[in-house]
NUVEX-243948 format. One record per residue (C-alpha): chain; y, z, x. Coordinates in nm, 2 decimals. Layout:
! NUVEX-243948
<atom><kette>A</kette><Y>Y</Y><Z>Z</Z><X>X</X></atom>
...
This chain:
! NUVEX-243948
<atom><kette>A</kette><Y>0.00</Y><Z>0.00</Z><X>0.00</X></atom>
<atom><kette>A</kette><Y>0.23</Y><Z>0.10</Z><X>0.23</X></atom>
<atom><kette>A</kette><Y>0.19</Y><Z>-0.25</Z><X>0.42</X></atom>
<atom><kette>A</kette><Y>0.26</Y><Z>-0.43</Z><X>0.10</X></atom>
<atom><kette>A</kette><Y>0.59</Y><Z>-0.24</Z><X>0.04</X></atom>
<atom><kette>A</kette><Y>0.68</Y><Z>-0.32</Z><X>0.41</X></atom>
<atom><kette>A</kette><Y>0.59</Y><Z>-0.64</Z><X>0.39</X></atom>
<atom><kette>A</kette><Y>0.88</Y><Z>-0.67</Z><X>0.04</X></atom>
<atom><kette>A</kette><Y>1.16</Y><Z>-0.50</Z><X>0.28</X></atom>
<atom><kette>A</kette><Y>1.41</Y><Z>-0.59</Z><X>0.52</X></atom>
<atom><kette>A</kette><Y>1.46</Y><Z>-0.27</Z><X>0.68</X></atom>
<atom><kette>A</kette><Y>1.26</Y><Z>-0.23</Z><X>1.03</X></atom>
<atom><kette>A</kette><Y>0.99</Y><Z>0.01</Z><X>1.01</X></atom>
<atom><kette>A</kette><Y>0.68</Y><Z>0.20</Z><X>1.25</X></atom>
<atom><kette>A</kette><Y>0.38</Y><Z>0.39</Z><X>1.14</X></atom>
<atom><kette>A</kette><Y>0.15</Y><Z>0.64</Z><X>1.32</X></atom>
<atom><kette>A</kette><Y>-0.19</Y><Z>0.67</Z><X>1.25</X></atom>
<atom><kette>A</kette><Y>-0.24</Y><Z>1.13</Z><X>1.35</X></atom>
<atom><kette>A</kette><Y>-0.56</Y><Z>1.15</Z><X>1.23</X></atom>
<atom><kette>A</kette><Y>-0.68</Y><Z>1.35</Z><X>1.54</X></atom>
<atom><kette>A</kette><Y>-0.65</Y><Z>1.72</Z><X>1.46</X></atom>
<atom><kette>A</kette><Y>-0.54</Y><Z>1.76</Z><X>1.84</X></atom>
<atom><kette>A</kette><Y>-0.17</Y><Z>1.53</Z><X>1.75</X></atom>
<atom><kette>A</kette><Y>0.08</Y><Z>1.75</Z><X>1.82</X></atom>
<atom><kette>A</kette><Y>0.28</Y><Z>1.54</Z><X>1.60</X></atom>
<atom><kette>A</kette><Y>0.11</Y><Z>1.80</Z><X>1.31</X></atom>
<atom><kette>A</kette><Y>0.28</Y><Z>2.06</Z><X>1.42</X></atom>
<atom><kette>A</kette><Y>0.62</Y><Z>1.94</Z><X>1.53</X></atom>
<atom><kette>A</kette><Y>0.71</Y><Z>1.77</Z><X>1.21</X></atom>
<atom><kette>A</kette><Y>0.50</Y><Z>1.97</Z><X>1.01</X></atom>
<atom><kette>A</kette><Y>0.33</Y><Z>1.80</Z><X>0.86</X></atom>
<atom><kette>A</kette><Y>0.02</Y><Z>1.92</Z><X>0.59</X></atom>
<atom><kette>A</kette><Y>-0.11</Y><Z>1.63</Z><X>0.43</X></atom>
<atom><kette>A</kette><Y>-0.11</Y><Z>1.29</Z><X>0.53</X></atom>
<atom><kette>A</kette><Y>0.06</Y><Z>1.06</Z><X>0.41</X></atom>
<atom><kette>A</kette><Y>0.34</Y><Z>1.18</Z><X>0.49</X></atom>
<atom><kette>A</kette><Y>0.67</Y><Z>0.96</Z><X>0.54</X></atom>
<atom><kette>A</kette><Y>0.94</Y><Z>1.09</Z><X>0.76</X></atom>
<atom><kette>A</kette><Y>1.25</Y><Z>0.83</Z><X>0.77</X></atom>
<atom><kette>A</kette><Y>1.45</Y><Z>0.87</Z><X>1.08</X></atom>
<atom><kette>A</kette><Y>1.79</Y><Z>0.79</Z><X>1.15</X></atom>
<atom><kette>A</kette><Y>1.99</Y><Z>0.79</Z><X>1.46</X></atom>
<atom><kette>A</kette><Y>1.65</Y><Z>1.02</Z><X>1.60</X></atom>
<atom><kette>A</kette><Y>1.72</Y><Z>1.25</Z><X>1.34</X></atom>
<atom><kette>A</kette><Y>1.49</Y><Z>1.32</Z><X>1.04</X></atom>
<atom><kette>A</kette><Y>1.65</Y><Z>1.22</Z><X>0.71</X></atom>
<atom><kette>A</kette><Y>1.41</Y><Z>1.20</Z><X>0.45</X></atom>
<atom><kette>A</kette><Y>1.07</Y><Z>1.33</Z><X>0.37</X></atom>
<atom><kette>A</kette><Y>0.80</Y><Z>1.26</Z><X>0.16</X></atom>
<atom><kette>A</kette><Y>0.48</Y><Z>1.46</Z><X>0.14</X></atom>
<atom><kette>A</kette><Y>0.17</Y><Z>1.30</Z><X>-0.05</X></atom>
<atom><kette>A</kette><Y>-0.01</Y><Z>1.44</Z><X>-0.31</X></atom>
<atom><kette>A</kette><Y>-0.30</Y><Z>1.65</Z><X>-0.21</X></atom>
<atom><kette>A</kette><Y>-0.62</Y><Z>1.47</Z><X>-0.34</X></atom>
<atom><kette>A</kette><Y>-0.40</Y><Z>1.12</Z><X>-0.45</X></atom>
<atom><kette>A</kette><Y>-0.18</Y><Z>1.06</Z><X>-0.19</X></atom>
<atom><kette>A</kette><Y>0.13</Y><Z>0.88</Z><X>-0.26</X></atom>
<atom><kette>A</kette><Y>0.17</Y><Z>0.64</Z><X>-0.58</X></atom>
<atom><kette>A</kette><Y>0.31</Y><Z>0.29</Z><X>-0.56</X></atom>
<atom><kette>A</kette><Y>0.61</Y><Z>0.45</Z><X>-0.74</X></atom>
<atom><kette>A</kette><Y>0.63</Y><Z>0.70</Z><X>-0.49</X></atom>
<atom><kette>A</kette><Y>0.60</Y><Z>0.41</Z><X>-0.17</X></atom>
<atom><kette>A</kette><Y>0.86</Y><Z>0.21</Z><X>-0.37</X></atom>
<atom><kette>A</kette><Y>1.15</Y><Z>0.46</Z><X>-0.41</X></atom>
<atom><kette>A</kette><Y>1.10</Y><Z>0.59</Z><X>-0.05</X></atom>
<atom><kette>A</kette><Y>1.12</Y><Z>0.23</Z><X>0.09</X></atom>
<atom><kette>A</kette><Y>1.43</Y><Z>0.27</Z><X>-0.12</X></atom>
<atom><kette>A</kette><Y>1.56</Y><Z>0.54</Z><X>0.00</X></atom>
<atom><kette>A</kette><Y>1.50</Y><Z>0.39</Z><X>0.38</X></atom>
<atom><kette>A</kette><Y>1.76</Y><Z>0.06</Z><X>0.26</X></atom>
<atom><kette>A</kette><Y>2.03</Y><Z>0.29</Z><X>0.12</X></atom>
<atom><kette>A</kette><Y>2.00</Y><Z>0.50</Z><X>0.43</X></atom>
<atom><kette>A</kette><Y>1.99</Y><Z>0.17</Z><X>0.67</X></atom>
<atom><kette>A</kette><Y>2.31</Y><Z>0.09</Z><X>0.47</X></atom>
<atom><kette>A</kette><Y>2.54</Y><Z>0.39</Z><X>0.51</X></atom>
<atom><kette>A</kette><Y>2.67</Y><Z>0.55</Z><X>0.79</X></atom>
């Protein structure tokens, strides 16, 4: 899913794959469930959003955070 909504945006985008317990990427963002989408800006974290223990994150959920990351790519 989250290719797909990538794939519909014009705003530049990475993901990480943390599924080894030992990424200390858990702990410094921390970070419970996964996925979880941090959008950066300027190195700083802006927005979070935490999936859904058990169903993750909804197509509703991927759209409005892709979204969130072209309003935030917009402003200053």
């Amino acid at each position: 899913m989250f290719q797909a909504a990538a794939e519909k945006s014009d705003v530049a985008w990475a993901s990480m794959d943390i599924s080894d317990d030992d990424n200390p990427l858990w702990e410094i963002f921390n970070i419970e469930i996964v996925p979880t989408v941090i959008i950066f800006k300027e190195g700083k974290a802006v927005f979070r959003r935490d999936g859904i223990y058990g169903r993750g994150l909804s197509e509703k959920a991927i759209d409005e955070t892709m979204d969130q990351m072209k309003l935030l790519a917009t402003t200053t």
